[in-house]
C-alpha positions in Angstrom: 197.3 337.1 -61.4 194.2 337.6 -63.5 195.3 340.9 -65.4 191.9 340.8 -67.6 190.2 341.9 -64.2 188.6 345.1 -64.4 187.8 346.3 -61.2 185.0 349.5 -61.1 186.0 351.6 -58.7 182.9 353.9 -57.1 182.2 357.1 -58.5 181.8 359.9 -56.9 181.3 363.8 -57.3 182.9 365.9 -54.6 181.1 369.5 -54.2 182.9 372.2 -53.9 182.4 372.4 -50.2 183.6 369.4 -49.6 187.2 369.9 -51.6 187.8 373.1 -49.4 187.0 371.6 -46.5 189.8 368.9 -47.1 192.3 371.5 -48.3 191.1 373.8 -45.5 190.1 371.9 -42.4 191.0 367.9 -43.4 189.2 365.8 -41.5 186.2 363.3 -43.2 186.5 365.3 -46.4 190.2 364.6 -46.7 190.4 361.5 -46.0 187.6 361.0 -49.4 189.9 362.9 -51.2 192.8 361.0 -50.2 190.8 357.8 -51.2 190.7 359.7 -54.5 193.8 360.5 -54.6 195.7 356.8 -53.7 192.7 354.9 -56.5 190.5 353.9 -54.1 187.8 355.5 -55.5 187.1 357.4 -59.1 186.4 361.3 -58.7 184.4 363.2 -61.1 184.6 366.8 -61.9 183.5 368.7 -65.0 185.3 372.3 -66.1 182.5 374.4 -64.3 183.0 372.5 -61.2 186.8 373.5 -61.0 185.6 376.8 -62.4 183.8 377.0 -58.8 186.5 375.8 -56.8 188.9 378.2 -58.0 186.3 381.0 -57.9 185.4 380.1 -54.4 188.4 379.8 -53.1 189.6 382.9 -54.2 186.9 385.1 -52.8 186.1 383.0 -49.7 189.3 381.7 -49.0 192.5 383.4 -50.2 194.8 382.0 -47.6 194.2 378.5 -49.5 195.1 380.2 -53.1 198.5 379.7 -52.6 197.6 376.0 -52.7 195.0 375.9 -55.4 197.2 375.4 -58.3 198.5 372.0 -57.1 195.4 371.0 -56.2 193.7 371.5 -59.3 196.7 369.6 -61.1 196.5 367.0 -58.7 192.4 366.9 -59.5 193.0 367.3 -63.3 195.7 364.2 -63.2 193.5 362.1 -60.7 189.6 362.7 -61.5 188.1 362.0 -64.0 186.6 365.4 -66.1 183.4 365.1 -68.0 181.8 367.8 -70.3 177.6 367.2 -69.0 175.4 367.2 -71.7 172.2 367.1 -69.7 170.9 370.9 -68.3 169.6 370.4 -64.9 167.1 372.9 -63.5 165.7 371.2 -60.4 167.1 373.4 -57.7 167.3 377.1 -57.1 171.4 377.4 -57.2 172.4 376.9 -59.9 175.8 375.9 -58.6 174.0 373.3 -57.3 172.3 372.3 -60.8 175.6 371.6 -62.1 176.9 369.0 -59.6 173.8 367.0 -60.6 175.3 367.2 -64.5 178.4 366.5 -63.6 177.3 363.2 -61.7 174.9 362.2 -63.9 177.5 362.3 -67.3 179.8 360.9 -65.1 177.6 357.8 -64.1 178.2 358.7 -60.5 177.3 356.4 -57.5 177.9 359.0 -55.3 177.3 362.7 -54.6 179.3 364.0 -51.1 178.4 367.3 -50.2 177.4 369.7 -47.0 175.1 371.4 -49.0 171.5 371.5 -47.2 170.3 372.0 -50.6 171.5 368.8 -52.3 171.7 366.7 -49.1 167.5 367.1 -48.9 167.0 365.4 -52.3 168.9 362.1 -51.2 168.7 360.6 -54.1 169.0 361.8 -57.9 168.6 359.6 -61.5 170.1 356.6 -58.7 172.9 358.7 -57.5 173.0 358.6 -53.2 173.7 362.2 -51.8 175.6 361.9 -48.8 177.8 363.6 -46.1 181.6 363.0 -45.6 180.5 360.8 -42.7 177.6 359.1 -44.3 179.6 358.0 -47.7 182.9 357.3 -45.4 180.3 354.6 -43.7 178.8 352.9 -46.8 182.6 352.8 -48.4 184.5 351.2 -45.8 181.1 349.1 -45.0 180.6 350.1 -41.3 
């Protein structure tokens, strides 16, 4: 065994949507944070982004609350958290402007999302913006 292997795992930003609909509904989005969660694949998240989560799921989805706590330690001790440098001011939410920082100081590969919004630039600074089902395809090669 050739322990001076470093293997890069793909990186990849998770919007917020995307985490409540795997707490929420499972499905595609659960399954990518289960790959998350069992190192399959690195997940990025910055302060602001958990910010959102827990902000969001408060307001939008209380009966998940009860559930939030464990899920942001599970995200805290399995993603990896970056502090962006970069201000991004390409799109009108500003929300939305943040997951771009986030990937970018994280050297994402990978931005998963259901957000219209984000999902219409495709690309950003090399970073592919994909649905559950699209980045679910290009991981497990089908």
């Amino acid at each position: 065994m050739n322990t001076g292997t470093v293997v890069s795992l793909p990186k990849v930003i998770l919007d917020t949507n995307i985490i409540i609909s795997a707490l929420g509904f499972g499905g595609k989005p659960r399954e990518i944070l289960n790959l998350i969660l069992d190192n399959q694949i690195q997940g990025i998240t910055s302060s602001v982004l958990l910010a959102e989560l827990e902000d969001v799921v408060n307001k939008k989805f209380p009966l998940l609350s009860s559930d939030l706590e464990k899920t942001k330690k599970q995200i805290r001790k399995k993603f990896k958290m970056v502090n962006p440098k970069q201000t991004v001011k390409i799109l009108q939410d500003i929300d939305d402007n943040r997951v771009l920082e986030a990937a970018i100081a994280g050297e994402c590969q990978y931005i998963v999302t259901g957000d219209s919004d984000l999902l219409t630039l495709k690309t950003f600074h090399q970073i592919k913006i994909l649905t559950p089902n699209d980045f679910l395809r290009i991981i497990q090669g089908n």
